[in-house]
N, C-alpha and C positions, 0 to 999 in steps of 0.2 A: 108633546111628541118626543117619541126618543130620540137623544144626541147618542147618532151610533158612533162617534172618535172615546167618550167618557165610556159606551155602556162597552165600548172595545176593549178600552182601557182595563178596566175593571174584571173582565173575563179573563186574559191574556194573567192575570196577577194572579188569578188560582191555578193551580198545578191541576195537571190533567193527563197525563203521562197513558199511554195506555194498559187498561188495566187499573188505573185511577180514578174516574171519571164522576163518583160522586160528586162529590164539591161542585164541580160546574156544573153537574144536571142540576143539582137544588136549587143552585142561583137560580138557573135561567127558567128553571120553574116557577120560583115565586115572585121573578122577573115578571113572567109574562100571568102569570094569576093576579099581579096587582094592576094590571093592564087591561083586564079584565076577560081576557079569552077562558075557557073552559081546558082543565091541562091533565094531563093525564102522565104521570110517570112510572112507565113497565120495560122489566127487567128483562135485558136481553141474554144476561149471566148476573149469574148472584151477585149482588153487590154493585154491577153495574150497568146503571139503567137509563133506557131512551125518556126522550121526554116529547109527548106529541099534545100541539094547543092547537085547539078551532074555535069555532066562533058557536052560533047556532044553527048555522049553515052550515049543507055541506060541503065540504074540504076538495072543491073539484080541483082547485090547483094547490097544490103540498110545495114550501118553500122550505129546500131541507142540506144538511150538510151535518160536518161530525161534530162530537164534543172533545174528540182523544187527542193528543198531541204526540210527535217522538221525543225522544229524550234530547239532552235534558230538559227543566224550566227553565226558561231565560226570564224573570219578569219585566213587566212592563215599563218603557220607556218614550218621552216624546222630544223630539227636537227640529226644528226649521221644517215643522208640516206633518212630519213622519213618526208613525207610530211603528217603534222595535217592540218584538219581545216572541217567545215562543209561541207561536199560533197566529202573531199580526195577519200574516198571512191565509194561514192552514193550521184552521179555518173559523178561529174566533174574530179576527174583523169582518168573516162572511157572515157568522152568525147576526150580527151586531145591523150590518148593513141587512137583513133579510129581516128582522123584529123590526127595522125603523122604515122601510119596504112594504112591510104588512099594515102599518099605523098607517101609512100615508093611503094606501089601498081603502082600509076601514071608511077614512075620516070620509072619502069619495063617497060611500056606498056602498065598495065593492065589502062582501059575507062570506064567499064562498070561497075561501082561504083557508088554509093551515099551514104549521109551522112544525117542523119533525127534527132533532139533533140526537142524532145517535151516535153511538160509542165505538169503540176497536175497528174503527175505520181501515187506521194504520197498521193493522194484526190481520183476523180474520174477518172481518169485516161482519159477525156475530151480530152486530147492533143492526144492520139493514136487512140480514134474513128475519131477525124479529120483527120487524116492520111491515114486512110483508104478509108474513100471514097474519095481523091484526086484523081484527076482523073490520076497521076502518081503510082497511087498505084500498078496498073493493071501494070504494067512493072517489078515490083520487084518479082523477079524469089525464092532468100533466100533471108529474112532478118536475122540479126546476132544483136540480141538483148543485150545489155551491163548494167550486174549487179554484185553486191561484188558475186562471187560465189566460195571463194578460190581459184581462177584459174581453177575451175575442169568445164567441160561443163554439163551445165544443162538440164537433159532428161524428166525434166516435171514440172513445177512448181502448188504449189496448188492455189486454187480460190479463189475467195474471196466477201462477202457478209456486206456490209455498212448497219446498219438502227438504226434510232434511236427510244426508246422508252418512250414514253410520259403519266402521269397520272396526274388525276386531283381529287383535293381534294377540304376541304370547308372554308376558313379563318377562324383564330379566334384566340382571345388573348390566350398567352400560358397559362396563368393562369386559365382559362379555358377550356379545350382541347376538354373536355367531348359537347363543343358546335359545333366543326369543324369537321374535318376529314386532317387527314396528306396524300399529295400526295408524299411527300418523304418516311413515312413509307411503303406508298402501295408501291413504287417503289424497296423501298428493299427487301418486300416480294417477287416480281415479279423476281427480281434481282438472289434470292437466287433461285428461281426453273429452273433459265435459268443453275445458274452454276452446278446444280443436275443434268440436265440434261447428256441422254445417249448420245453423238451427234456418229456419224458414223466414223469408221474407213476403212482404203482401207488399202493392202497388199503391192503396189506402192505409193500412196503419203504419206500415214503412219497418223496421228490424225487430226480430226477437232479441230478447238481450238480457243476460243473464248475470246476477249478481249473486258472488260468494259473499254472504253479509256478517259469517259468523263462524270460526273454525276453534277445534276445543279439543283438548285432550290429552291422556298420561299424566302423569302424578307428581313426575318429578324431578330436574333433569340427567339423574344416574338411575333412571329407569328408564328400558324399553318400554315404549307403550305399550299398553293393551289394551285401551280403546280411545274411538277417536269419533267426531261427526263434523259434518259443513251442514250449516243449513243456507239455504239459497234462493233468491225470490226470479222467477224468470217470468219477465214481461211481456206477453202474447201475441202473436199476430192473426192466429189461428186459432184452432179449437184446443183444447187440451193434449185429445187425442193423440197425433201426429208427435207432438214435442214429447210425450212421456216416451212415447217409442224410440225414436232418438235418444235418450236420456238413457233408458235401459239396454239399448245398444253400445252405449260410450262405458257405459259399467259396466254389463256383464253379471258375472257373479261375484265380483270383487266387494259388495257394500251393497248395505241393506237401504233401500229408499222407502223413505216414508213420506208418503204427499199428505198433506196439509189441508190446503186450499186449492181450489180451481173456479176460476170467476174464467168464463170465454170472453173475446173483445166484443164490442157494441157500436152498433152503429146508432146515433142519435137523432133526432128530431132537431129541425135549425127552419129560422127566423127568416124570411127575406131581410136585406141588410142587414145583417151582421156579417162583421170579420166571422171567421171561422176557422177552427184548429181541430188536429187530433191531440189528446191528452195521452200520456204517457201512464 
């Protein structure tokens, strides 16, 4: 049977950064090929691929979570019980616990299992729209999705909305300013009406909530900027809809928005007894 704290261990030690993710799909593919499941590993982007095992049954419940991590690697550490390192958590001690999950399953009887780790969880989440239209998708009856959730089962998790924000200004020596235009100043004008903003609340998923993750720009600092961007991940309570309008409200014609991604929130499927949360 697998020891999921060693096969933890052992994952958590390969880098997997997002956008990395080889290295760990091959493990845990020839992980779980020498375990005997049938394993299939296809490419949700070039170079970066899911990896989906079944039995010879079909896969009516799919035990699945990501391979990607954020930066940086921490590698793997253990001390008084506790396993450290990047992903102990989120989501290679999940992986680890959902392969040692499925062996206990097997040894019972139970076939009708699969096991799915896909990639760019943490980005655009590329690895689970591959998965979808597999043409094994149509077989999976529950999937059972693995994330840090306290242990409590989660009954909806909120959405999530990617884009970044771009403005352009006019170069010029800083000693001169009065000859340019700052596209960092304009950016932070823009900046500051996003975070005045009213954004939506729900009574179940509970606040929209928007984070500037990333701002960037000019060349040098005896230059006026001439260009500048934020990009920004805002967490959903609602549908897309609603918050892009807002969003394009708070701008204007000041800066160009480029959206990304748009995942709406979810309400999930739950267990009599269990704890139960919204995931973030």
């Amino acid at each position: 049977m697998t020891d999921p704290v060693a096969l933890a261990h052992r994952l958590v030690d390969i880098p997997s950064v997002s956008g990395a993710e080889s290295d760990a799909a091959q493990f845990v593919a020839l992980h779980l090929t020498d375990l005997g499941y049938r394993v299939e590993v296809f490419e949700a982007l070039p170079g970066r691929p899911n990896v989906l095992a079944t039995t010879d049954r079909p896969p009516w419940v799919v035990l699945s979570t990501h391979l990607d991590t954020v930066p940086p690697h921490i590698p793997a550490r253990e001390d008084d019980g506790f396993l450290h390192g990047r992903g102990a958590c989120d989501a290679k001690g999940i992986i680890a616990a959902q392969i040692a999950a499925a062996e206990r399953l097997r040894a019972e009887g139970v076939a009708e299992i699969g096991l799915l780790f896909v990639v760019d969880e943490e980005m655009g989440s590329a690895g689970a729209r591959a998965a979808n239209v597999h043409p094994r998708a149509r077989e999976c009856r529950w999937l059972i999705d693995g994330e840090p959730t306290d242990n409590k089962l989660a009954a909806g998790s909120k959405g999530s909305l990617r884009l970044t924000l771009r403005t352009e200004g006019v170069t010029a020596h800083s000693a001169y300013p009065e000859q340019g235009r700052s596209a960092i100043d304009a950016l932070l004008d823009v900046l500051a009406d996003v975070r005045r903003a009213a954004w939506p609340t729900d009574a179940f998923f509970g606040d929209t909530t928007v984070n500037i993750g990333v701002i960037a720009g000019g060349t040098r600092p005896n230059v006026v900027a001439g260009e500048a961007r934020a990009d920004l991940q805002i967490r959903l309570v609602t549908d897309a809809a609603p918050v892009k309008r807002l969003l394009e409200q708070a701008v204007g014609a000041r800066a160009q928005i480029e959206y990304l991604t748009a995942v709406n929130p979810l309400r999930l499927a739950t267990v009599p007894g269990f704890e139960t949360c919204v995931v973030r």
